[in-house]
C-alpha positions as protocol buffer text, in pm:
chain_id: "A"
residue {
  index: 1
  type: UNK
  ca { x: 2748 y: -13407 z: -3406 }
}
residue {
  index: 2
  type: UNK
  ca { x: 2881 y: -13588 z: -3727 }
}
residue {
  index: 3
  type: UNK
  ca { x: 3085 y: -13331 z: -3921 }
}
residue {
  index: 4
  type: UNK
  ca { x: 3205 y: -13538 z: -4141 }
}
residue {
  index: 5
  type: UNK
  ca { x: 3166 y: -13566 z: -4545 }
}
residue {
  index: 6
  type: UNK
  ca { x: 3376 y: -13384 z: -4842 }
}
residue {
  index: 7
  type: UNK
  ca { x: 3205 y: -13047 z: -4787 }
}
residue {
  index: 8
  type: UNK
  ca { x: 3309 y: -13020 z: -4447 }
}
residue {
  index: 9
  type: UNK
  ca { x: 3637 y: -13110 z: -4485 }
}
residue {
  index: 10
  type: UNK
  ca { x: 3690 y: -12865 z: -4772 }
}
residue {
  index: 11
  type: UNK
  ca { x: 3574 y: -12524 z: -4602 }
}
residue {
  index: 12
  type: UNK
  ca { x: 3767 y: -12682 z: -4275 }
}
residue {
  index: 13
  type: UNK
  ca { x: 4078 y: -12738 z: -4519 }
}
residue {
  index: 14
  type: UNK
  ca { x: 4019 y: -12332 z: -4708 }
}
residue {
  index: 15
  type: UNK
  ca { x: 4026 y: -12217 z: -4366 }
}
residue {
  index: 16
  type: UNK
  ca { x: 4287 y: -12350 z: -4175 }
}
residue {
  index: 17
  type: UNK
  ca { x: 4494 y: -12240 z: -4515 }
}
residue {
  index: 18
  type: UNK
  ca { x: 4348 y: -11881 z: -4549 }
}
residue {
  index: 19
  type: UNK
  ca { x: 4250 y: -11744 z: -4203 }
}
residue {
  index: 20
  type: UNK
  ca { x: 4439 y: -11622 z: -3928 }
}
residue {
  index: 21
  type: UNK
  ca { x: 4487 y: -11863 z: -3627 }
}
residue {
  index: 22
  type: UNK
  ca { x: 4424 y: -11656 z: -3267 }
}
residue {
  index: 23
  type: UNK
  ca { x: 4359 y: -11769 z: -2927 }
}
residue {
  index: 24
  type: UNK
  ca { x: 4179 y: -12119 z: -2994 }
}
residue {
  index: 25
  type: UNK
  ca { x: 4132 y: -12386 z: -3281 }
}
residue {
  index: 26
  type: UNK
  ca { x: 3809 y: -12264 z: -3489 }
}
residue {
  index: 27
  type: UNK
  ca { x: 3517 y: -12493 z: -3408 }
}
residue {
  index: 28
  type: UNK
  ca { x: 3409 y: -12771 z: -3660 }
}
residue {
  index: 29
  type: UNK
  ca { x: 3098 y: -12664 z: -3657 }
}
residue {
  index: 30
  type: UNK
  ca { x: 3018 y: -12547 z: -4066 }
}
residue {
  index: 31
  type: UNK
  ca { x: 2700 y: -12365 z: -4099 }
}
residue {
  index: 32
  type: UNK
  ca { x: 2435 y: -12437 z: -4349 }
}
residue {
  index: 33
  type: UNK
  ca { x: 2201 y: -12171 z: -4268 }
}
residue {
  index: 34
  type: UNK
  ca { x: 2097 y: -11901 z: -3985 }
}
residue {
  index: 35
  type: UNK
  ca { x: 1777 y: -11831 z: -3820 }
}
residue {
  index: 36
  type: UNK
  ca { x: 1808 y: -11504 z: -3569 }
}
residue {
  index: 37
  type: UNK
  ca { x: 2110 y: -11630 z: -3341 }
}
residue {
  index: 38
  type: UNK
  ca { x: 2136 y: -11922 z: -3400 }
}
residue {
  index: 39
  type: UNK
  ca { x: 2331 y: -12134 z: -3697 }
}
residue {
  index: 40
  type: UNK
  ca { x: 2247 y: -12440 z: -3854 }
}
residue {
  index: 41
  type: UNK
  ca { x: 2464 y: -12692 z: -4000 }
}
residue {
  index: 42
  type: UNK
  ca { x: 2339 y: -12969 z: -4239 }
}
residue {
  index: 43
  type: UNK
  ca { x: 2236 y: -13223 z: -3997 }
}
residue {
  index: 44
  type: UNK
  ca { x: 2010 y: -13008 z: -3808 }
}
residue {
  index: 45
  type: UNK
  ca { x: 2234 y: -12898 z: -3559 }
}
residue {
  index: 46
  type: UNK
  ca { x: 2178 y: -12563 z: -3348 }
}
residue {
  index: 47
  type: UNK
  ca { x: 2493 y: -12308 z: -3264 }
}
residue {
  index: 48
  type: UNK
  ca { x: 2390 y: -11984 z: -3012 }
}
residue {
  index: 49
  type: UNK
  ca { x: 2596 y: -11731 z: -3234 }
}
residue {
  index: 50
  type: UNK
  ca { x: 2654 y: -11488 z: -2970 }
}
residue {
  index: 51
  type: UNK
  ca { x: 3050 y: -11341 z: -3088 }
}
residue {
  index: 52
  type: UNK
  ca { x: 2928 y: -11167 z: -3446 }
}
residue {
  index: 53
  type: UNK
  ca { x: 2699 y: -10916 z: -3302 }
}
């Protein structure tokens, strides 16, 4: 999964900065868009959603 490029690195940057840190490192994973449960990030790539209801 390349996660790479200035967007990315931008939301990863606002939310290491602004949200709280529990339990585990948040994913890299950035969605793009959502189809039922799963996300999508710009590449094409599929993440189950299964924690936000």
């Amino acid at each position: 999964m390349n996660m790479n490029g200035p967007m990315n690195d931008a939301i990863r940057t606002r939310a290491n900065k602004h949200l709280l840190h529990f339990g585990c490192e948040f994913a890299s994973f950035v969605p793009a868009r959502a189809e039922g449960t799963f996300l999508y990030d710009t590449q094409g790539n599929r993440m189950l959603d299964f924690t936000s209801g």
